[in-house]
C-alpha positions as a Markdown table, in Angstrom:
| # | Residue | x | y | z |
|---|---|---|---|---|
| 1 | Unk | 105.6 | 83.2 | 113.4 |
| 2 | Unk | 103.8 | 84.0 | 110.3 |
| 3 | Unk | 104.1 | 88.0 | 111.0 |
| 4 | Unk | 108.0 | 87.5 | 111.3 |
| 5 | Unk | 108.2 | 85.8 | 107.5 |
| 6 | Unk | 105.7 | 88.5 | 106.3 |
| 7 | Unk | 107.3 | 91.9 | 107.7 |
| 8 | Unk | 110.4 | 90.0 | 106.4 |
| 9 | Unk | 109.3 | 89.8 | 103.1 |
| 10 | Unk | 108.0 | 93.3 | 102.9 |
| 11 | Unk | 111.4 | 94.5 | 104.5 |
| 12 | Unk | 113.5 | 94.4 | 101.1 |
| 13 | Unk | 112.4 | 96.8 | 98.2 |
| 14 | Unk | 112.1 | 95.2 | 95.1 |
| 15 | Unk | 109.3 | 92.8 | 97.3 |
| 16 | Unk | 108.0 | 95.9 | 98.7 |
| 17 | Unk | 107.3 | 97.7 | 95.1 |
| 18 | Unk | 105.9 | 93.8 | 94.2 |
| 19 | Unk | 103.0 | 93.8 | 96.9 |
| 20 | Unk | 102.1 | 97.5 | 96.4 |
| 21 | Unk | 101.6 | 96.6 | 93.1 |
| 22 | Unk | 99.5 | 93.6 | 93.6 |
| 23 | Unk | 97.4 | 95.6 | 96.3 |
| 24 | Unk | 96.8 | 98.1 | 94.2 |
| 25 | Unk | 96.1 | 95.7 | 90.9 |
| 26 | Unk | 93.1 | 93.6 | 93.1 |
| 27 | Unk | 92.3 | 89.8 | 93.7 |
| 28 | Unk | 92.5 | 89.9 | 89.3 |
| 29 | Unk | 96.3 | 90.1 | 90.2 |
| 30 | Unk | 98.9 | 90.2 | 87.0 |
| 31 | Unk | 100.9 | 87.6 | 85.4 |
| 32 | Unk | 104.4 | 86.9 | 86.5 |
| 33 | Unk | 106.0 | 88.2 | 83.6 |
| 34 | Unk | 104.1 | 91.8 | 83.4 |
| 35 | Unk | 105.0 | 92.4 | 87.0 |
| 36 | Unk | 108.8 | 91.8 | 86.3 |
| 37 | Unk | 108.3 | 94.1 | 82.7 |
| 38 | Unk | 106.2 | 96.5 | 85.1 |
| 39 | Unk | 108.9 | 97.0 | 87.7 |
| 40 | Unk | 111.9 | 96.8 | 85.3 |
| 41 | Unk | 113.2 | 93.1 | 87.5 |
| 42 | Unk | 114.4 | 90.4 | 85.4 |
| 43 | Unk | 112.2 | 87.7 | 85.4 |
| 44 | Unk | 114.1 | 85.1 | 87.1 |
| 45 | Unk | 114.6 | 87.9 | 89.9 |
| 46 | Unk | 111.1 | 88.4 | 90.2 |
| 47 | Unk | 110.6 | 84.3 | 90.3 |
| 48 | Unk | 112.2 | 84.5 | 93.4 |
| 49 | Unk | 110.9 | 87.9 | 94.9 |
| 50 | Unk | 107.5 | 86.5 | 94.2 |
| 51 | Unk | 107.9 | 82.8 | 95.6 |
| 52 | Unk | 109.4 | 84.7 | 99.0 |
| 53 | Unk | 106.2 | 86.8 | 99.1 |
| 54 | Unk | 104.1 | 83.2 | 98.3 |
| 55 | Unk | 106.2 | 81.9 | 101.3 |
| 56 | Unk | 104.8 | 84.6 | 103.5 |
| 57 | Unk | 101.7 | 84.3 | 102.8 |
| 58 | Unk | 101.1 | 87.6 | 101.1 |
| 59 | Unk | 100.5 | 86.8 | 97.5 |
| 60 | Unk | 98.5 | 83.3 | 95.9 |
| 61 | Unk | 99.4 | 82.6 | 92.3 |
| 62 | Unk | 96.9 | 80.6 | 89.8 |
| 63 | Unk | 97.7 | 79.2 | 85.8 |
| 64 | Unk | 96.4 | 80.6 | 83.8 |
| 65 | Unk | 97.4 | 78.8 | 80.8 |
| 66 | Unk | 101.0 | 79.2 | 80.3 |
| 67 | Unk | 100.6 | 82.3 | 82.5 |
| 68 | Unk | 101.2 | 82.1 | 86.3 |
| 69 | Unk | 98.9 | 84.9 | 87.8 |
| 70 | Unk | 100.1 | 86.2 | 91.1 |
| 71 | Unk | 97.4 | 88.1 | 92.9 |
| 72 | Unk | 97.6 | 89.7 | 97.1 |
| 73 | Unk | 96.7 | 87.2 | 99.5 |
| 74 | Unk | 93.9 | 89.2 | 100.9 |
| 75 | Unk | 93.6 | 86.8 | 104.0 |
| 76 | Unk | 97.5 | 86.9 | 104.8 |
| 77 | Unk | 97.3 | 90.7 | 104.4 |
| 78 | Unk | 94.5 | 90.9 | 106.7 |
| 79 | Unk | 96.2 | 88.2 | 109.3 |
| 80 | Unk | 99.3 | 90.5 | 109.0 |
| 81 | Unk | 97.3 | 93.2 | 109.3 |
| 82 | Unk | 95.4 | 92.4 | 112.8 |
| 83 | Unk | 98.5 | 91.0 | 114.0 |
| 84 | Unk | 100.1 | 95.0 | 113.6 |
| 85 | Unk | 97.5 | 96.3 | 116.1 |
| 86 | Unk | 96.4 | 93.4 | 118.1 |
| 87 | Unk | 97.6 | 95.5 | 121.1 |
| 88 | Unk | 96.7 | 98.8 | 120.1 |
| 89 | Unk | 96.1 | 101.9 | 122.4 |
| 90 | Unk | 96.7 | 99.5 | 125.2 |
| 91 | Unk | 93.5 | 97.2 | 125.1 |
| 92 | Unk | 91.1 | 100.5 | 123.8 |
| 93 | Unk | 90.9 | 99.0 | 120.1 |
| 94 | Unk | 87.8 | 101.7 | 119.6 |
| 95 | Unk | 90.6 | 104.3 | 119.5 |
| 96 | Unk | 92.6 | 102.1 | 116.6 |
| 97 | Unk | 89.0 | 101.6 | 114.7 |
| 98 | Unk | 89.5 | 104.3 | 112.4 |
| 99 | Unk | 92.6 | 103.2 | 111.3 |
| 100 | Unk | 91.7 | 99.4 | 110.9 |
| 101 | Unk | 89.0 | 100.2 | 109.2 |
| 102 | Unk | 90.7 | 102.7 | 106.4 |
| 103 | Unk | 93.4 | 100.3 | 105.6 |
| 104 | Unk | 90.8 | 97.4 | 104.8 |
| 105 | Unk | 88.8 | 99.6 | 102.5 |
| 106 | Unk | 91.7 | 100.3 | 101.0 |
| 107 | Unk | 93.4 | 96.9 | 100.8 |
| 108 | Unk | 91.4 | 94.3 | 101.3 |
């Protein structure tokens, strides 16, 4: 289950501090190397923080050059998103709409 890999992903820090980052940064995303520099990871750390979060479907990366660009995945967030309150207020979703609809301004 995609959701499972995602909330797995998100569930360890460093990754955590990686995806706030790219949420808050937009679809122009940052390159590989400035998140790692940004977030004080060493680069081959962040190599592998990033591919997990790639994995789950949370992040897309594009060349740019000699530059990998990692950027949110805005559909995966929005997929993980839905999934979180699929079920909510037991089948009254009007009650959740406020809430859906604050997080995608925000996000997505």
């Amino acid at each position: 289950m995609r959701a499972v890999m995602a909330l797995g992903a998100l569930a360890q820090e460093s990754r955590l501090k990686v995806f706030r980052l790219l949420i808050k940064r937009g679809p122009g995303g940052m390159a590989a190397g400035e998140i790692a520099r940004n977030l004080a990871v060493p680069h081959n750390t962040m190599s592998a923080q990033l591919a997990i979060l790639s994995r789950a479907g949370l992040v897309t990366s594009r060349r740019n050059g000699r530059s990998i660009i990692y950027a949110v995945d805005l559909d995966g967030t929005r997929q993980l998103l839905a999934f979180l309150v699929e079920d909510c207020c037991r089948g009254s979703p009007d009650v959740c709409e406020p809430l859906i609809a604050s997080a995608l301004a925000e996000c997505c």
